[in-house]
DSSP file (Angstrom, degrees, kcal/mol; ACC not computed):
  #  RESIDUE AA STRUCTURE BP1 BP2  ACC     N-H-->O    O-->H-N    N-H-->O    O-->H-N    TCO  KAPPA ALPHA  PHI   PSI    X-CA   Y-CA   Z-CA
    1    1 A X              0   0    0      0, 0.0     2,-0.1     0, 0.0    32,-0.1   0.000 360.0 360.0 360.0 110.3   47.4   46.5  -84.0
    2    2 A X        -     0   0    0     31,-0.0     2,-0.4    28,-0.0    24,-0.1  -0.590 360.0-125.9 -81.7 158.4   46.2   48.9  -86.7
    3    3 A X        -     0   0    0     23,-0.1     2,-0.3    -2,-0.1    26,-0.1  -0.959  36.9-177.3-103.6 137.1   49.3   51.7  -86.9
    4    4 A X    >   -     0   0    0     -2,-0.4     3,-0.9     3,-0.1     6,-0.0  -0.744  39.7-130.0-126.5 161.2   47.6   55.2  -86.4
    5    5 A X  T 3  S+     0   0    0     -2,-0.3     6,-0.1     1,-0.2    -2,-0.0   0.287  87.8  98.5 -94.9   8.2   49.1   58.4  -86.4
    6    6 A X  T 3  S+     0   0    0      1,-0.2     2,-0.4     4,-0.1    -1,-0.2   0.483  70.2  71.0 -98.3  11.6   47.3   59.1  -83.2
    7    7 A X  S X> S-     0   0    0     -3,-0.9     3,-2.2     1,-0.1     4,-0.5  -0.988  82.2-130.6-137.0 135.7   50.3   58.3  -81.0
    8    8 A X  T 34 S+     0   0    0     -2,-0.4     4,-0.4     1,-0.2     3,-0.2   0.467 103.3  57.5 -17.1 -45.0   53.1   60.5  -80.9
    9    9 A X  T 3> S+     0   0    0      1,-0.2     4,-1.2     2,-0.2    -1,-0.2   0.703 100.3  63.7 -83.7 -31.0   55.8   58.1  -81.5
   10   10 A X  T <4 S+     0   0    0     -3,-2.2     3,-0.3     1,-0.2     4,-0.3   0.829  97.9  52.0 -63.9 -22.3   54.1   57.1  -84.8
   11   11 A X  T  X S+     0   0    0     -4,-0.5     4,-0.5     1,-0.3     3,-0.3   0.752 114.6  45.2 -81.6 -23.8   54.5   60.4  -86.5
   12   12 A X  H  > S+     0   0    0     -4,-0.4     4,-1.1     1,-0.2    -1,-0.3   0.704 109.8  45.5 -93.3  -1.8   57.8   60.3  -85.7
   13   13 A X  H  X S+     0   0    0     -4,-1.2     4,-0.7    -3,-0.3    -2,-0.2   0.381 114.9  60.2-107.8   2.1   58.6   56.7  -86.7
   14   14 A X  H  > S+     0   0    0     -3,-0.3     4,-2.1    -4,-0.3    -2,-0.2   0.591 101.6  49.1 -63.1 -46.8   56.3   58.3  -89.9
   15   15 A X  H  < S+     0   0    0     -4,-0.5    -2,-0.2     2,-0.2    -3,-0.2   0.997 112.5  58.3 -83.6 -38.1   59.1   61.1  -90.6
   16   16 A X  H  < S+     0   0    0     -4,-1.1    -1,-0.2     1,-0.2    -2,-0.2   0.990 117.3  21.3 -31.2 -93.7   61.6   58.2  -90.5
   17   17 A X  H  < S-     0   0    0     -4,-0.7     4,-0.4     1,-0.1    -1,-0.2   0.656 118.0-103.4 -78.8  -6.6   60.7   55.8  -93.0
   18   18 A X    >X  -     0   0    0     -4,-2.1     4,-2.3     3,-0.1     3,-0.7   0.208  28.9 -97.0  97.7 140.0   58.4   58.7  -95.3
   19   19 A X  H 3> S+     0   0    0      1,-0.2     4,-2.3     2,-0.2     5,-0.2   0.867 125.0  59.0 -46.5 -38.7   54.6   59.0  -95.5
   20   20 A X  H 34 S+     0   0    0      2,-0.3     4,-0.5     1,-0.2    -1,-0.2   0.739 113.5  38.4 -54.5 -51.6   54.5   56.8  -98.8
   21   21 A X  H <> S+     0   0    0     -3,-0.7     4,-2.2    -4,-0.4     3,-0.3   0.870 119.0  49.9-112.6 -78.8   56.3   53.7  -96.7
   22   22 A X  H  X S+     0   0    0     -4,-2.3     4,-1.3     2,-0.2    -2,-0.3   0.805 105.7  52.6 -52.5 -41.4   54.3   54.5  -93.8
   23   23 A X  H  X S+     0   0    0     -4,-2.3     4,-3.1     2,-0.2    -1,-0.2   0.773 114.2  48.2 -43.9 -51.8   50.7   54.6  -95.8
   24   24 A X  H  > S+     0   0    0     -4,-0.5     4,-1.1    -3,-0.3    -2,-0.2   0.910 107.5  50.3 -96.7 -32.4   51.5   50.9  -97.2
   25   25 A X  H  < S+     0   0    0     -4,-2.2    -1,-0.3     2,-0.2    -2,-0.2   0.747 110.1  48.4 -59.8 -35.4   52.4   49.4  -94.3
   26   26 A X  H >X S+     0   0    0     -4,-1.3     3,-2.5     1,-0.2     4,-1.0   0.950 111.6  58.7 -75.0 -57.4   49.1   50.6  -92.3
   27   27 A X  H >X S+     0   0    0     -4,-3.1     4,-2.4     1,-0.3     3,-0.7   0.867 105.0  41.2 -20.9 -54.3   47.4   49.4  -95.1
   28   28 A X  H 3X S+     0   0    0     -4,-1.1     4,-0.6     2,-0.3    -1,-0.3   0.388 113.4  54.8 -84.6   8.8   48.6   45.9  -95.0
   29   29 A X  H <4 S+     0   0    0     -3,-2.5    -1,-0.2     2,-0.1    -2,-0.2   0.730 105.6  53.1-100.0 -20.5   48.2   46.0  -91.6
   30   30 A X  H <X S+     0   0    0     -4,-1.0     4,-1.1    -3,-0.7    -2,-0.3   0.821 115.7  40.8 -71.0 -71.7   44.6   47.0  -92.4
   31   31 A X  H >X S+     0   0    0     -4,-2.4     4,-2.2     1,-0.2     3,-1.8   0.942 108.6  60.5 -59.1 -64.6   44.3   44.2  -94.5
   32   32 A X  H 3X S+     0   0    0     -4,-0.6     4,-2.0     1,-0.2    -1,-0.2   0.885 101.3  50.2 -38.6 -35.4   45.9   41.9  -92.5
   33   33 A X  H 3> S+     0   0    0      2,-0.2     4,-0.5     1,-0.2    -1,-0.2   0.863 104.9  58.9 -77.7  -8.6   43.8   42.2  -89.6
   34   34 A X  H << S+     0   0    0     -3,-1.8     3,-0.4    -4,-1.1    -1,-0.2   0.936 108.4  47.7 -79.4 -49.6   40.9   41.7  -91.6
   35   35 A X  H >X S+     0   0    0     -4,-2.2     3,-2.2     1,-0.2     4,-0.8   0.627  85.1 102.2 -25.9 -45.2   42.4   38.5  -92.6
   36   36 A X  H 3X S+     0   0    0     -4,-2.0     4,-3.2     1,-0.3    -1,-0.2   0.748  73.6  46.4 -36.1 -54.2   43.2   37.4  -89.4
   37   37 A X  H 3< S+     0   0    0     -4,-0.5    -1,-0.3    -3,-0.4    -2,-0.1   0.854 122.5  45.7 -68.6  -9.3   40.6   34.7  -88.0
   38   38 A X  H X> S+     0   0    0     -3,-2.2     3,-1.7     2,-0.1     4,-0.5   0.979 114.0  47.7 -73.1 -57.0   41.2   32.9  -92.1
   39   39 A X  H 3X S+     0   0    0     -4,-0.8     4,-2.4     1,-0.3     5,-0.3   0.772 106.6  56.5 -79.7 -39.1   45.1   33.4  -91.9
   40   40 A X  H 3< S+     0   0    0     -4,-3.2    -1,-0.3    -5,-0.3    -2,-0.1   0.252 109.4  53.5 -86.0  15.3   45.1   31.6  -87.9
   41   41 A X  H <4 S+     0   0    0     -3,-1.7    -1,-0.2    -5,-0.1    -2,-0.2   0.748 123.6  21.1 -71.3 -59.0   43.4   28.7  -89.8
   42   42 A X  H  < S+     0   0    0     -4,-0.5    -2,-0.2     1,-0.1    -3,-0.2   0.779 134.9  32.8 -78.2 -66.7   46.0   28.4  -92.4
   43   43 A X  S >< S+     0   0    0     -4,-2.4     3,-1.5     3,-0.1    40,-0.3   0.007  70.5 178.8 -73.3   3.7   49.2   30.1  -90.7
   44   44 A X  T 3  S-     0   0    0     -5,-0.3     2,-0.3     1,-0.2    40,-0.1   0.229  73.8  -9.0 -45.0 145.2   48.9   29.4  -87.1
   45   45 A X  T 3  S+     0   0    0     38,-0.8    -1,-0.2     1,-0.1     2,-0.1   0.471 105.4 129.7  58.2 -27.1   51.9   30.9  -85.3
   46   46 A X    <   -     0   0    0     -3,-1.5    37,-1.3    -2,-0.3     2,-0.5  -0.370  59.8-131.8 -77.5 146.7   53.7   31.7  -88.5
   47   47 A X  E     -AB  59  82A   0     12,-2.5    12,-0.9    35,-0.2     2,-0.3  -0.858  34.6-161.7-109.2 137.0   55.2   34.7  -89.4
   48   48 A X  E     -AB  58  81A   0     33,-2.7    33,-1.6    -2,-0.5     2,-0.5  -0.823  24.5-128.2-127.6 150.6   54.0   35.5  -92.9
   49   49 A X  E     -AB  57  80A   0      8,-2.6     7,-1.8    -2,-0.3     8,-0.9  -0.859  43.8-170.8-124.9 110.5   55.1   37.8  -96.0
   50   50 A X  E     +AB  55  79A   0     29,-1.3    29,-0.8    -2,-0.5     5,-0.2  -0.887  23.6 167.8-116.6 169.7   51.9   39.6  -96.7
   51   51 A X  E >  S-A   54   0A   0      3,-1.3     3,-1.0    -2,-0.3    -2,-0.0  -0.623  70.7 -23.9-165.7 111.0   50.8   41.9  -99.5
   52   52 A X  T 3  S-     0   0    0      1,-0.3     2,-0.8    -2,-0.2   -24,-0.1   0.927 125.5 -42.5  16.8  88.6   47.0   43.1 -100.3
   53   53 A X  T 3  S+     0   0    0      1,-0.1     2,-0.3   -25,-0.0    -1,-0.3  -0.204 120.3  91.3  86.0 -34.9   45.1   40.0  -98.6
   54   54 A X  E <  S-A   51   0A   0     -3,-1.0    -3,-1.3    -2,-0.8     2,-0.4  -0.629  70.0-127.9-129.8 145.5   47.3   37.2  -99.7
   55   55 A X  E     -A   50   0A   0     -2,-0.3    -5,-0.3    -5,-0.2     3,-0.1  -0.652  18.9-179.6 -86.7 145.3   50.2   35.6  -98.4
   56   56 A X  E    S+     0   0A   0     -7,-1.8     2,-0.3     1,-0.6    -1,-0.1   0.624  72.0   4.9-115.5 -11.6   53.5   35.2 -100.5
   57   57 A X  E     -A   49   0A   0     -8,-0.9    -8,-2.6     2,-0.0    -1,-0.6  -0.969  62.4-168.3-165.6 147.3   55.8   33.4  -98.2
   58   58 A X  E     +A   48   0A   0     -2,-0.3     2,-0.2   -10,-0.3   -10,-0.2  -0.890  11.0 162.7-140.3 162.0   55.6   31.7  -94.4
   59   59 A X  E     -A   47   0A   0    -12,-0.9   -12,-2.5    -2,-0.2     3,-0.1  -0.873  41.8-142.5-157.8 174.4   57.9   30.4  -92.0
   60   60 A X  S    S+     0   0    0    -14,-0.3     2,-0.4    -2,-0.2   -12,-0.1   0.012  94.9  73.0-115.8  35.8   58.0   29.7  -88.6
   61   61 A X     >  -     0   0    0    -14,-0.1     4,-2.6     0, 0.0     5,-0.1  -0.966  69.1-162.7 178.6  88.4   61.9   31.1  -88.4
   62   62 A X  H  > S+     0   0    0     -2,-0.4     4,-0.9     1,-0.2   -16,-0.0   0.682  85.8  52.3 -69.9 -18.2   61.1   34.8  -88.7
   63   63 A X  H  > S+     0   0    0      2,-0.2     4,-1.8     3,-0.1     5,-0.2   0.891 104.3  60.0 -83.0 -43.5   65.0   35.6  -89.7
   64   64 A X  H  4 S+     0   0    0      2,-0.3     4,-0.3     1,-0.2    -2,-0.2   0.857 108.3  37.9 -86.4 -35.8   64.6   33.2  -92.1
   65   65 A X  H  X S+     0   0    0     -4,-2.6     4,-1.8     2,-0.2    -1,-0.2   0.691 111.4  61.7 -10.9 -60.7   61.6   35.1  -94.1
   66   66 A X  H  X S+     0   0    0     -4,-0.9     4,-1.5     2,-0.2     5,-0.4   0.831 105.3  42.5 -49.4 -54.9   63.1   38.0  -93.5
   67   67 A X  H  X S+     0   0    0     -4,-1.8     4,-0.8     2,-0.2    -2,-0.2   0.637 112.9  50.7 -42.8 -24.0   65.9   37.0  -95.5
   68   68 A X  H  > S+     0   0    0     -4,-0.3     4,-1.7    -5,-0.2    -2,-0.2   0.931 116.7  46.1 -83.1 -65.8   63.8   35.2  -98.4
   69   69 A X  H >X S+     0   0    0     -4,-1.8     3,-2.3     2,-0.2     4,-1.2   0.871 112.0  46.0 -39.3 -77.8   61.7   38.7  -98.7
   70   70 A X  H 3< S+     0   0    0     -4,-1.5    -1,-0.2     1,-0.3    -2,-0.2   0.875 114.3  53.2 -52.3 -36.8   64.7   41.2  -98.6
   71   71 A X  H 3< S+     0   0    0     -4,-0.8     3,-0.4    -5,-0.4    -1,-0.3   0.941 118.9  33.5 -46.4 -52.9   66.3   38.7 -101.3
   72   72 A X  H << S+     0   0    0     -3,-2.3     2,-0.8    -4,-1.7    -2,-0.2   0.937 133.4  30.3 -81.2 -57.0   63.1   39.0 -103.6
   73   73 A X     <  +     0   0    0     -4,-1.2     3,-0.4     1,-0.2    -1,-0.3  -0.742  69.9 166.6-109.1  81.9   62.2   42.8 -102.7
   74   74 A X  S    S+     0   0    0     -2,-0.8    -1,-0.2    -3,-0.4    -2,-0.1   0.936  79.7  27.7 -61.3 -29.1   66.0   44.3 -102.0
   75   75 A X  S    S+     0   0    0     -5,-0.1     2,-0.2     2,-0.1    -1,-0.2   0.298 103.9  79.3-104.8   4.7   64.4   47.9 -102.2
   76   76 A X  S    S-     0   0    0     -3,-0.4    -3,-0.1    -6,-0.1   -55,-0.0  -0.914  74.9-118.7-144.7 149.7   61.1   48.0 -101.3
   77   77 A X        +     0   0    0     -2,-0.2     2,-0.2     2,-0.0    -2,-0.1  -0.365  38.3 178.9 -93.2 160.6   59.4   47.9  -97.9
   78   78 A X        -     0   0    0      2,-0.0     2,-0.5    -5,-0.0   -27,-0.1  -0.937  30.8-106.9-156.1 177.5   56.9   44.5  -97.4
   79   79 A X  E     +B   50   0A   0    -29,-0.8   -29,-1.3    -2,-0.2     2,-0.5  -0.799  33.3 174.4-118.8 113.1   54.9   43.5  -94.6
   80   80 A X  E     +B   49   0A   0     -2,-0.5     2,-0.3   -31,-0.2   -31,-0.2  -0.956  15.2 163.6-128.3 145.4   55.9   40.4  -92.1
   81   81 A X  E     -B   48   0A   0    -33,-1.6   -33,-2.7    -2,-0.5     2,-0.4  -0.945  41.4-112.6-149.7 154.4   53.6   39.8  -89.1
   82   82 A X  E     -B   47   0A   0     -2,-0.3     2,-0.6   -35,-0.3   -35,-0.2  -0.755  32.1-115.4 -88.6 147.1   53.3   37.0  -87.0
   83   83 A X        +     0   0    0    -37,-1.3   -38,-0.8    -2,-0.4     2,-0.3  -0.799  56.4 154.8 -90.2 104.9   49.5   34.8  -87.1
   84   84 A X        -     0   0    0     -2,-0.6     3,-0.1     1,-0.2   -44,-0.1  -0.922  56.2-121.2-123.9 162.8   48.3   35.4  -83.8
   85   85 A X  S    S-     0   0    0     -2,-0.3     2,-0.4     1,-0.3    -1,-0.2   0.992 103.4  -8.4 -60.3 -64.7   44.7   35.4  -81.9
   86   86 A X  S    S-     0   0    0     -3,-0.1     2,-0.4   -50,-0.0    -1,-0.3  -0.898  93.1 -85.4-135.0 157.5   45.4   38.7  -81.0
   87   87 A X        -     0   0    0     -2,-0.4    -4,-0.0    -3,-0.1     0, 0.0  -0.628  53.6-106.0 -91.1 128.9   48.6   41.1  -81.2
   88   88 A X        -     0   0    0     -2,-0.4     2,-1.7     1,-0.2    -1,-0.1   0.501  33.9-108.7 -51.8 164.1   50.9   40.6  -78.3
   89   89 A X        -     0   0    0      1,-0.1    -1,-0.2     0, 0.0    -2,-0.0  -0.311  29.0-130.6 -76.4  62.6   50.9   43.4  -75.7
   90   90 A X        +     0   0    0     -2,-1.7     2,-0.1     1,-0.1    -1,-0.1   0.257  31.8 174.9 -37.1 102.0   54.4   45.8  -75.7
   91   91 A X        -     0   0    0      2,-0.0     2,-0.2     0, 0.0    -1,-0.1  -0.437  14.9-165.1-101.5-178.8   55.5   45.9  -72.4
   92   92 A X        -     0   0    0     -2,-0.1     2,-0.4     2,-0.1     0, 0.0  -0.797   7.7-167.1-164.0 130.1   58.9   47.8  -71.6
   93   93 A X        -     0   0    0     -2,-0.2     2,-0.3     2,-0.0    -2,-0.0  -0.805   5.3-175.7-126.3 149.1   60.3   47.1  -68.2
   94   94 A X        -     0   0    0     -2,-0.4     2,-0.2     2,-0.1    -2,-0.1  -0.948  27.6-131.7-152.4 140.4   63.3   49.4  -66.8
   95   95 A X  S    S+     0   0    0     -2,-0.3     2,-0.3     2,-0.1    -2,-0.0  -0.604  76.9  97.1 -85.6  41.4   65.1   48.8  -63.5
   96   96 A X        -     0   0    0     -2,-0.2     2,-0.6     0, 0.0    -2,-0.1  -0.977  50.1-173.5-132.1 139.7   64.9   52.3  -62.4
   97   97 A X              0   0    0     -2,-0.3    -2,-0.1     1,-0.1     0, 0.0  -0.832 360.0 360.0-119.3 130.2   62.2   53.8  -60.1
   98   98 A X              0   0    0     -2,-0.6    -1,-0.1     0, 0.0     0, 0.0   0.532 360.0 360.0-116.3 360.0   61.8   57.4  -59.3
């Protein structure tokens, strides 16, 4: 999933975190995907700390990655994605019908 500014909810999840923040994360997401079919060699399943092409840390325990990163980078945004064939589909289900 590249992140685009071409759906609503992104410009606002944009004015949240700052263009700068927003910019490097569609990058590495950019990058990541480009990566992909190497990284689902390597990584399969694994949720990975990525950063211009190259991976810096894996896990399969995505809180526990996320913990290692925020230790290393307290202050700075970084990129963790899970190694999949393709990225899962975001459903949202609600128990109300009109």
């Amino acid at each position: 999933m590249t992140l685009s500014l071409d759906h609503p909810k992104l410009t606002s999840i944009e004015q949240s975190i700052g263009s700068e923040v927003f910019a490097y994360l569609q990058h590495q997401q950019e990058l990541f995907d480009q990566a992909r079919s190497q990284l689902l060699q390597t990584h399969p399943r694994q949720f990975v700390w990525f950063e211009n092409g190259v991976v810096l840390d894996s896990d399969r325990d995505e809180s526990a990655l996320f913990l290692r990163t925020q230790t290393q980078r307290p202050e700075q945004p970084f990129f963790l994605a899970q190694v999949l064939q393709e990225d899962p589909k975001l459903v949202v289900r609600s128990g109300f019908l009109r």
